[in-house]
PAFIKOL-276144 format. One record per residue (C-alpha): residue number from 1; residue in one letter; y negated, x, z. Coordinates in steps of 0.5 Angstrom, whole numbers, plus 500, padded with zeros to 3 digits. Each point is the difference from the previous one (the first is absolute). Last residue first. Layout:
N
<atom NUM; A; <Y; X; Z>>;
...
END
This chain:
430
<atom 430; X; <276; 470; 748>>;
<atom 429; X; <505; 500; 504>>;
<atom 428; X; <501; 507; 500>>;
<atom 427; X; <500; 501; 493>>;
<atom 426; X; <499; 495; 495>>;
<atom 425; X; <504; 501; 494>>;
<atom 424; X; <498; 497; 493>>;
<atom 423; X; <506; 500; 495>>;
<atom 422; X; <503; 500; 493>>;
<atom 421; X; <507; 499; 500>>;
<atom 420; X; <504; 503; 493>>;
<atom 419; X; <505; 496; 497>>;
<atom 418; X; <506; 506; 498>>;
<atom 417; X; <505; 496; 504>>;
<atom 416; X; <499; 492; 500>>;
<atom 415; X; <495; 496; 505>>;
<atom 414; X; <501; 493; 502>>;
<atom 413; X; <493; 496; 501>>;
<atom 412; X; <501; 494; 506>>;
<atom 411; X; <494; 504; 503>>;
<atom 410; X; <496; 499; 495>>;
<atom 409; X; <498; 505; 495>>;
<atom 408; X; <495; 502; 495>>;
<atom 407; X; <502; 503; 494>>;
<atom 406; X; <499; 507; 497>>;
<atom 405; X; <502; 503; 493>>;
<atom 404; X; <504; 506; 498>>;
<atom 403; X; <507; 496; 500>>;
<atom 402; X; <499; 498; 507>>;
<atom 401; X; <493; 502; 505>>;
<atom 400; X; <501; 496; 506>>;
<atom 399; X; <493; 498; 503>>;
<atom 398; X; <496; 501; 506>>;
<atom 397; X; <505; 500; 506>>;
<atom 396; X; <496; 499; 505>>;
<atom 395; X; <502; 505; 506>>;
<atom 394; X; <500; 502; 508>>;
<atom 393; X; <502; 494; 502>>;
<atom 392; X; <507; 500; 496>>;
<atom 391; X; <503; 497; 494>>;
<atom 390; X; <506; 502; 497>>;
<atom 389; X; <505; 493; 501>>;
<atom 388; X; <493; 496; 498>>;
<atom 387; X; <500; 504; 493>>;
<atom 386; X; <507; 498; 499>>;
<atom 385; X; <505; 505; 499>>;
<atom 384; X; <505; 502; 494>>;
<atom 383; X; <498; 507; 500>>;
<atom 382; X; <496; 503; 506>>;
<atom 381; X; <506; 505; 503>>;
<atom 380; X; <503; 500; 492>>;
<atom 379; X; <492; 503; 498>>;
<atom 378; X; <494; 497; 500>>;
<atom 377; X; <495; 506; 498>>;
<atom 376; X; <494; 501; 504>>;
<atom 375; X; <493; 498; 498>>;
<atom 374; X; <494; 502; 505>>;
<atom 373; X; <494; 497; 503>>;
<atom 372; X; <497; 503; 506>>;
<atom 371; X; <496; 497; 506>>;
<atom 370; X; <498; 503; 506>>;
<atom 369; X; <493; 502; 499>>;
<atom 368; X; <500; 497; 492>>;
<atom 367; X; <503; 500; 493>>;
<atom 366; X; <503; 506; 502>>;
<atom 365; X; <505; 503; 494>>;
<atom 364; X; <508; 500; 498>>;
<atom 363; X; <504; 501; 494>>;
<atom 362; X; <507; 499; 498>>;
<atom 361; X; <502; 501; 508>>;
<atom 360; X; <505; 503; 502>>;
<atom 359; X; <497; 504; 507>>;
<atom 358; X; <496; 504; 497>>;
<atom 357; X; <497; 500; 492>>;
<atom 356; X; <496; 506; 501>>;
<atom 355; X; <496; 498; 494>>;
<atom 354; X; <498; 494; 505>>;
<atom 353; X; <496; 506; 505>>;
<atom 352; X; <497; 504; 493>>;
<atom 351; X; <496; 494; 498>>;
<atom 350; X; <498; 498; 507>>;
<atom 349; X; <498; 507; 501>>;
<atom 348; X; <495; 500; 493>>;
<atom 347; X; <497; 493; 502>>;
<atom 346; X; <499; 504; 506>>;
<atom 345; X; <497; 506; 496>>;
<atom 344; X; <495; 495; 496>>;
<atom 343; X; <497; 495; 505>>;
<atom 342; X; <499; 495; 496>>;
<atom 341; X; <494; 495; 502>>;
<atom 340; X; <501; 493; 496>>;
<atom 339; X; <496; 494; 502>>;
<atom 338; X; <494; 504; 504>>;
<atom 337; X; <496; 495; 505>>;
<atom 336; X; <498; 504; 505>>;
<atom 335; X; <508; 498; 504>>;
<atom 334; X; <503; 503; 494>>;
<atom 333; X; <496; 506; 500>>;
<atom 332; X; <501; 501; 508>>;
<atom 331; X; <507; 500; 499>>;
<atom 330; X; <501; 505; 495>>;
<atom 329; X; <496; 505; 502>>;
<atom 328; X; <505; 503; 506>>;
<atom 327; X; <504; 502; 493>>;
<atom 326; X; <495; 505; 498>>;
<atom 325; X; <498; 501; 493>>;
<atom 324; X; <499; 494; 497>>;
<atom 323; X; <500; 497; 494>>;
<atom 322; X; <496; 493; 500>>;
<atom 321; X; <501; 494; 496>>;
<atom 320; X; <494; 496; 499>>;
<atom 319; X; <501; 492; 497>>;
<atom 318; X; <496; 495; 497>>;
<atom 317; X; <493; 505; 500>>;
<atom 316; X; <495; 495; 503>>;
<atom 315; X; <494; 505; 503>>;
<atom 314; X; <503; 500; 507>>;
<atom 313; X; <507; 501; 497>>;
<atom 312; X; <497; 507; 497>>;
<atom 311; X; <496; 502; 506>>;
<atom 310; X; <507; 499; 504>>;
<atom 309; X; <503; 505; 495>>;
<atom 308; X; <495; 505; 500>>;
<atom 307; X; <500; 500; 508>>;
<atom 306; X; <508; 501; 499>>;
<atom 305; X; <498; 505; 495>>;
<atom 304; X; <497; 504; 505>>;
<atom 303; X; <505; 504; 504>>;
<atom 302; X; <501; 504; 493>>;
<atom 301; X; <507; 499; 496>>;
<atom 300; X; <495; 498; 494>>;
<atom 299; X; <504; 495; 497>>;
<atom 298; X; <496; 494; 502>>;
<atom 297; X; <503; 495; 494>>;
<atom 296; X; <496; 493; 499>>;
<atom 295; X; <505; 495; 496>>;
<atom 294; X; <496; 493; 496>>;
<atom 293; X; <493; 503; 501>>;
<atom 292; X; <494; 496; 500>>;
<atom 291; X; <498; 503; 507>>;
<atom 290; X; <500; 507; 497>>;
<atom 289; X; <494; 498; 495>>;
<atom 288; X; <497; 507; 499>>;
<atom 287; X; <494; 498; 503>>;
<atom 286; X; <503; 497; 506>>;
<atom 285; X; <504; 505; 501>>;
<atom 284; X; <494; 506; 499>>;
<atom 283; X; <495; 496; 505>>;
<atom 282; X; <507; 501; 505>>;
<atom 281; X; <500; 507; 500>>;
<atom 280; X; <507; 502; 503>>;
<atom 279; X; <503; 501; 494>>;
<atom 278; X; <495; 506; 499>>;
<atom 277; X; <498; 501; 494>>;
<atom 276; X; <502; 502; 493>>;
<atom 275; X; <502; 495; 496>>;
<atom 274; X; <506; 500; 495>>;
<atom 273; X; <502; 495; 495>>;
<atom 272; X; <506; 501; 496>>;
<atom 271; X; <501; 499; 493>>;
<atom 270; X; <500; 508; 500>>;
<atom 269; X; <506; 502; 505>>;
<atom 268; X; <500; 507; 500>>;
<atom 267; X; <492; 502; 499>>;
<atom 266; X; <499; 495; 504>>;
<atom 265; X; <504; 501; 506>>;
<atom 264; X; <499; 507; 501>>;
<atom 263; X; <493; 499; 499>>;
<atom 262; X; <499; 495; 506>>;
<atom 261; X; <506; 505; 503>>;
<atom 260; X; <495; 506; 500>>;
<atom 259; X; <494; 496; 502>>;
<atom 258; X; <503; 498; 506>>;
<atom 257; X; <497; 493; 502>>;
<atom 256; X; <504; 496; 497>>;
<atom 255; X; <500; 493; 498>>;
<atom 254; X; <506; 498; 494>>;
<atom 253; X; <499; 494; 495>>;
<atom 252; X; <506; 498; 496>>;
<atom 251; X; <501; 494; 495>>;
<atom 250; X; <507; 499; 499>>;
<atom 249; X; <505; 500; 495>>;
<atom 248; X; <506; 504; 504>>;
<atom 247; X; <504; 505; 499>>;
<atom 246; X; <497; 506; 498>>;
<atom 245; X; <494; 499; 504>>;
<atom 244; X; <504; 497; 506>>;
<atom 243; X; <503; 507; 499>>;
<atom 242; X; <494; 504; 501>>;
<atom 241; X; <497; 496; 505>>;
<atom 240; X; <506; 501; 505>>;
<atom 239; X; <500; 507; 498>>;
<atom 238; X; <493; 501; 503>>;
<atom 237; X; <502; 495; 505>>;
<atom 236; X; <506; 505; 502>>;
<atom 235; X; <494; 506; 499>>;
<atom 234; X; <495; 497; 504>>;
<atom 233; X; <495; 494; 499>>;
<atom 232; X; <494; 496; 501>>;
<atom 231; X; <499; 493; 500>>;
<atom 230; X; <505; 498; 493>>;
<atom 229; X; <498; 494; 498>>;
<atom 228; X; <504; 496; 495>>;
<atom 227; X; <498; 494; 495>>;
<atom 226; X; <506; 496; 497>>;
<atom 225; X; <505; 498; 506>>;
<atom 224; X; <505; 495; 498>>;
<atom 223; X; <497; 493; 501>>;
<atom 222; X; <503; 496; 505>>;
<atom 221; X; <500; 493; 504>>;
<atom 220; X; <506; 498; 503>>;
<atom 219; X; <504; 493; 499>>;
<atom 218; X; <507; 501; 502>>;
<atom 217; X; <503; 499; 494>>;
<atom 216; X; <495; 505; 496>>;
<atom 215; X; <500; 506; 506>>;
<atom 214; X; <507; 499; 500>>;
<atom 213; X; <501; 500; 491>>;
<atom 212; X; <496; 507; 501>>;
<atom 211; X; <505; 503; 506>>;
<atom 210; X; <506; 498; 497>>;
<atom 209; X; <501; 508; 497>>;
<atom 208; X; <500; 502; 508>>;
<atom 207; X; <505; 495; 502>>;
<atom 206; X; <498; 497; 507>>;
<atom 205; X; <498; 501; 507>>;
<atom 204; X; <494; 497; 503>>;
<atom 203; X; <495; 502; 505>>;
<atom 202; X; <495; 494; 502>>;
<atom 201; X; <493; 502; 502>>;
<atom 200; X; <497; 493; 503>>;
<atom 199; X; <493; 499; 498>>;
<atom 198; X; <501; 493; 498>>;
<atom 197; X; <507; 497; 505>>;
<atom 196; X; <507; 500; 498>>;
<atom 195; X; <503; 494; 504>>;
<atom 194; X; <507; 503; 502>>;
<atom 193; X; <505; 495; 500>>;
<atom 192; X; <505; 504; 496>>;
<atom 191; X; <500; 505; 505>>;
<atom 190; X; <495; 506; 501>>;
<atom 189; X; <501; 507; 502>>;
<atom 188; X; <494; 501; 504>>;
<atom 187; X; <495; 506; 501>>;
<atom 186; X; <493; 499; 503>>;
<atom 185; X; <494; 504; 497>>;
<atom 184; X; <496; 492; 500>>;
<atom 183; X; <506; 498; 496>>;
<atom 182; X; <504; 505; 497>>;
<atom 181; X; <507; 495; 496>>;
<atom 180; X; <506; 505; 499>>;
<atom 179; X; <507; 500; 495>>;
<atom 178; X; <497; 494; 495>>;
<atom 177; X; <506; 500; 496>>;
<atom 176; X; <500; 500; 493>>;
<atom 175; X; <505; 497; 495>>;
<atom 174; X; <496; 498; 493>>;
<atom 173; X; <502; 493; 497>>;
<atom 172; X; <502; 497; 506>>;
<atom 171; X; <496; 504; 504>>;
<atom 170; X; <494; 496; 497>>;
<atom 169; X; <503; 493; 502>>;
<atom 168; X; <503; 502; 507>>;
<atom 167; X; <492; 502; 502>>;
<atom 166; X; <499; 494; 504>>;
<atom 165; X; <505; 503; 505>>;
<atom 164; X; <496; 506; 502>>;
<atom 163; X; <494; 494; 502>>;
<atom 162; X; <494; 499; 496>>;
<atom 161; X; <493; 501; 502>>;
<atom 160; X; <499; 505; 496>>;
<atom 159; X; <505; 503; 495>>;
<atom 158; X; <500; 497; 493>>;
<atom 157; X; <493; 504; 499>>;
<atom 156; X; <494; 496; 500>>;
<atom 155; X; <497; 503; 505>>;
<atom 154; X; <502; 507; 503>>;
<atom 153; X; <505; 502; 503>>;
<atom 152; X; <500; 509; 502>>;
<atom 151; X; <506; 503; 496>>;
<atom 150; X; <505; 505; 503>>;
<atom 149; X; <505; 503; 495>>;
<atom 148; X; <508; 501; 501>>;
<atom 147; X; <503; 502; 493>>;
<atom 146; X; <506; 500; 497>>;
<atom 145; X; <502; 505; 493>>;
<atom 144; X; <496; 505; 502>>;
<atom 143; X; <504; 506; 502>>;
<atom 142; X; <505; 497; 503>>;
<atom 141; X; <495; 496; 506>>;
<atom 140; X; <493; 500; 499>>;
<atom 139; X; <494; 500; 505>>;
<atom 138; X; <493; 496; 499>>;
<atom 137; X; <493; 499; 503>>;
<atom 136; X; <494; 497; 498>>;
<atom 135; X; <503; 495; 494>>;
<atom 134; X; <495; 496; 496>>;
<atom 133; X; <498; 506; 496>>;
<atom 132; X; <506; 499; 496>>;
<atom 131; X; <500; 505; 494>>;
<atom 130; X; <495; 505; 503>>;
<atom 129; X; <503; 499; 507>>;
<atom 128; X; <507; 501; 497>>;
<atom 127; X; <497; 507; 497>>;
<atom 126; X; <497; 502; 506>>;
<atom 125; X; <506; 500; 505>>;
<atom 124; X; <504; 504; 495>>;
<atom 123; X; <495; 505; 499>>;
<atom 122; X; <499; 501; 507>>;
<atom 121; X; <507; 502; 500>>;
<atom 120; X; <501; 504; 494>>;
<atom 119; X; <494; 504; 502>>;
<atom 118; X; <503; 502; 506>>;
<atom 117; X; <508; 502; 498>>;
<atom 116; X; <507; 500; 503>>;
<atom 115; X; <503; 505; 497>>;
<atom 114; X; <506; 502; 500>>;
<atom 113; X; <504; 505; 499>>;
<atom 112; X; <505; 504; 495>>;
<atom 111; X; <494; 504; 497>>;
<atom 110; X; <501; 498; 492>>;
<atom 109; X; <502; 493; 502>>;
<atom 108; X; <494; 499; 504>>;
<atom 107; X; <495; 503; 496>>;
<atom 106; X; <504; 496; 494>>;
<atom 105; X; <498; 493; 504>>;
<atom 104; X; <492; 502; 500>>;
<atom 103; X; <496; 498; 506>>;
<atom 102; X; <498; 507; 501>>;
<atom 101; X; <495; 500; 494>>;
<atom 100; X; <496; 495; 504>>;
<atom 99; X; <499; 504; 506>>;
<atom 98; X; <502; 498; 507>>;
<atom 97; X; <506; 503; 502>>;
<atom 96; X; <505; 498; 506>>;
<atom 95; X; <507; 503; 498>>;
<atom 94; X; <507; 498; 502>>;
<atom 93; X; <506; 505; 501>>;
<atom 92; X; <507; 499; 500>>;
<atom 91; X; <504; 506; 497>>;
<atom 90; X; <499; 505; 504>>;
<atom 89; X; <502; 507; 498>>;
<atom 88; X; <496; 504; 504>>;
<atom 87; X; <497; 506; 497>>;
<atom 86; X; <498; 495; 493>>;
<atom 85; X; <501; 493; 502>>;
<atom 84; X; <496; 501; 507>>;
<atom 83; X; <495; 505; 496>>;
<atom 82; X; <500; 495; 495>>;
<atom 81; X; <497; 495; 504>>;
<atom 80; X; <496; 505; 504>>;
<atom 79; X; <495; 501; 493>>;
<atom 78; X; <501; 493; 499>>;
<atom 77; X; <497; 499; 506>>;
<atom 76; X; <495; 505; 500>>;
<atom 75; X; <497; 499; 493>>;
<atom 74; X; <499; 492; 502>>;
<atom 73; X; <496; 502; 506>>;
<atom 72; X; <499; 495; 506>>;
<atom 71; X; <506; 502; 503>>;
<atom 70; X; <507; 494; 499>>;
<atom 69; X; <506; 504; 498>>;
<atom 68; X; <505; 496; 503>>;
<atom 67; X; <508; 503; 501>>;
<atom 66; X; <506; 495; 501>>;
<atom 65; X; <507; 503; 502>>;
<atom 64; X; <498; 505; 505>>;
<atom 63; X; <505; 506; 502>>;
<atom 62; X; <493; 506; 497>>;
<atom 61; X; <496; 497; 505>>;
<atom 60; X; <498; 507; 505>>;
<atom 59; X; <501; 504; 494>>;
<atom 58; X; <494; 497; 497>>;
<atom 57; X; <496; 503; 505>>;
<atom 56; X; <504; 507; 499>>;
<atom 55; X; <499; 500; 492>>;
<atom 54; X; <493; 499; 501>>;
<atom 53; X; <496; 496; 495>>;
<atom 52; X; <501; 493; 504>>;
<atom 51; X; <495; 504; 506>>;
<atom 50; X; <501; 499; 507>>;
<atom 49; X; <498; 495; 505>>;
<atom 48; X; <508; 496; 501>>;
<atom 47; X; <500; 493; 503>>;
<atom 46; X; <507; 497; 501>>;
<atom 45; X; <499; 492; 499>>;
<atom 44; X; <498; 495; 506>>;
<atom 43; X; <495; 498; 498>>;
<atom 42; X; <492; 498; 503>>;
<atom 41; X; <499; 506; 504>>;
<atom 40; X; <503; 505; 497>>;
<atom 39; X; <496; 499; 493>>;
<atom 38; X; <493; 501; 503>>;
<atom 37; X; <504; 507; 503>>;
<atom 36; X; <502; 501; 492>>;
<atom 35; X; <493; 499; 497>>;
<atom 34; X; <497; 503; 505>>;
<atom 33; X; <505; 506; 498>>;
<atom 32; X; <497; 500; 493>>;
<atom 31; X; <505; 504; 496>>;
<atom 30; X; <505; 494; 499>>;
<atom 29; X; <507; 499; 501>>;
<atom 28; X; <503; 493; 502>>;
<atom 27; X; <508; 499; 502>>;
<atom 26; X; <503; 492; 501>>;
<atom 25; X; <507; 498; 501>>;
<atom 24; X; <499; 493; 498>>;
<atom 23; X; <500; 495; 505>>;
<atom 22; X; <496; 494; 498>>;
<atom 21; X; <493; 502; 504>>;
<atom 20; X; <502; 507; 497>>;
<atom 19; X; <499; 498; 493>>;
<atom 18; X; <494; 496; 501>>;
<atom 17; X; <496; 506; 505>>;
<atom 16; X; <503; 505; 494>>;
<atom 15; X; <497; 497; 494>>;
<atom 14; X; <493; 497; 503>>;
<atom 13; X; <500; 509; 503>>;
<atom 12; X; <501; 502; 493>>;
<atom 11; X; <496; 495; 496>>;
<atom 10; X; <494; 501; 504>>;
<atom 9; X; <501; 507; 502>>;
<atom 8; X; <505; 504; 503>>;
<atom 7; X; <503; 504; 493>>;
<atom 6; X; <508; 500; 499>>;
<atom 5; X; <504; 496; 503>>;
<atom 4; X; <507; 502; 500>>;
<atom 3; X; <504; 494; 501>>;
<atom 2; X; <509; 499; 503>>;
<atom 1; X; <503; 494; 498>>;
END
């Protein structure tokens, strides 16, 4: 397959270093030639430094398949988007846009395109912690109906000091696999003698509507979120803000320094406590009970809602998430503490990396560097075999999805066509 990229950022370059790296075809067109050069470097694409809304640059990729409108700007995008369909006649287009409005199907089907939306994303993500704020890091397979999680072990849960295989009673009533085990920032796909130990993360895999009755079998201690602080915001928190204000029955309190935006809040969202003040300004967490929050947002999209969001633990708040803005953050924010740093426009690439849906996958995302989960029909080349006789190194079989549910399977399991195969793949002999 032949794709256009559309916008060298951060999605579009993430997008076009994946995509070359498994052998697509691969063109970017971006304004910026820093950008592009940049690009070069790393990716082996066809880099063209011109302007998307001249007819002579997009005559230059008019034979692709696939194009991908990834600026920074939603009405760019959607502008170049029906230029393509509208001048063009292309039929394939894939849109980034972060605004709320924008998440709509109807817009989709109005305009013959897809949207691959920011706010959606985050939204998501947010509104799984709310409800199980036991979970730090979670990715869905079809559309939500299974989901890999990441949970730290803590006493008394079911889990500590217990070997995999002394699970089989709580797998018995409710299928789940434990995909990964993190220790001491090392990566191990555990067997079933396996001790797990306090403080291990575990990366578990299971239906997304099981989620509740796990937690109860497995012994974890929750309480869905109740009090929220916002420390800072921007206009994607703003309408984060506003639809959980909707949609859930919390108690809400935003810290902001913009006068503006503090007047914004309250005179939208009157339920909502809004202090004004820097969310920096450690006299002013304290005073306002920060530390005594369930869930902490820094939505500020600013540098300093990092240092916010450590202010914020420090003072006892149960888990602080952060979004933000630039992807080389991510990493320093988890290793100062951070629980849940999302880095927007690289949930937004990945979204748009699985809609692609390459290589026969039914879906497909990154768990970590070097291994990926994904589902694959068994057709009549897989069908009638045993687990054991399409086994390889480089994968782990997770789960077979049957008659809509997932199972856990031994080697000796024989598959059916239609049954559909779950999977962790490791690249490179990882």
């Amino acid at each position: 397959m032949r794709i256009c990229i559309i916008g060298a950022g951060v999605v579009g370059s993430y997008l076009a270093k994946k995509l070359s790296q498994e052998g697509y075809d691969i063109a970017v067109i971006d304004r910026d030639s820093k950008k592009i050069e940049d690009l070069q470097i790393t990716a082996d694409i066809a880099a063209y430094h011109c302007d998307a809304f001249q007819q002579q640059c997009i005559e230059q990729v008019r034979d692709y398949d696939l194009y991908i409108v990834a600026t920074n700007k939603d009405e760019t995008n959607l502008s170049v988007a029906l230029m393509l369909k509208a001048v063009f006649g292309k039929e394939r287009i894939i849109v980034r846009a972060d605004k709320d409005i924008l998440s709509k199907k109807e817009i989709e089907d109005f305009l013959g395109i897809e949207i691959a939306n920011t706010f959606r994303e985050i939204y998501r993500n947010i509104e799984i912690i709310l409800e199980y704020p036991f979970i730090s890091y979670f990715n869905e397979l079809e559309g939500g109906k299974f989901i890999v999680f990441s949970y730290k072990t803590a006493r008394p849960d079911r889990f500590t000091n217990s070997k995999i295989s002394d699970l089989k009673d709580i797998r018995n009533k409710l299928p789940f696999t434990i995909v990964l085990i993190e220790r001491d920032g090392k990566l191990t796909v555990p067997s079933g003698e396996k001790v797990i130990l306090e403080g291990d993360v575990l990366y578990i895999l299971l239906e997304t509507e099981n989620l509740k009755k796990f937690a109860e079998l497995a012994g974890i201690k929750y309480s869905p979120v109740r009090e929220l602080v916002f420390l800072g915001i921007s206009p994607v928190g703003l309408e984060i803000l506003g639809r959980i204000y909707r949609e859930k029955n919390l108690k809400i309190k935003l810290i902001e320094e913009n006068i503006q935006l503090c007047e914004e809040v309250a005179s939208s969202y009157p339920d909502v406590m809004v202090i004004n003040g820097k969310i920096t300004d450690k006299e002013i967490l304290r005073s306002e009970d920060t530390g005594g929050a369930d869930l902490v947002i820094s939505a500020s999209y600013r540098e300093d809602n990092i240092l916010a969001c450590i202010l914020a633990k420090k003072l006892g708040a149960k888990k602080v998430l952060a979004i933000i803005e630039k992807p080389e953050y991510e990493e320093i924010a988890y290793s100062l503490g951070i629980d849940i740093p999302i880095v927007a426009r690289k949930l937004i690439a990945r979204k748009v990396y699985r809609r692609i849906k390459h290589r026969g996958f039914i879906d497909i995302f990154d768990l970590k560097e070097n291994m990926r989960i994904y589902e694959i029909n068994v057709d009549r080349s897989l069908a009638d075999k045993k687990i054991s006789q399409i086994s390889r190194p480089d994968t782990v079989i997770l789960g077979v999805v049957r008659d809509g549910h997932m199972e856990i399977v031994s080697g000796n399991y024989t598959l059916k066509a239609g049954d559909i195969l779950i999977v962790l793949e490791k690249e490179d002999g990882e």
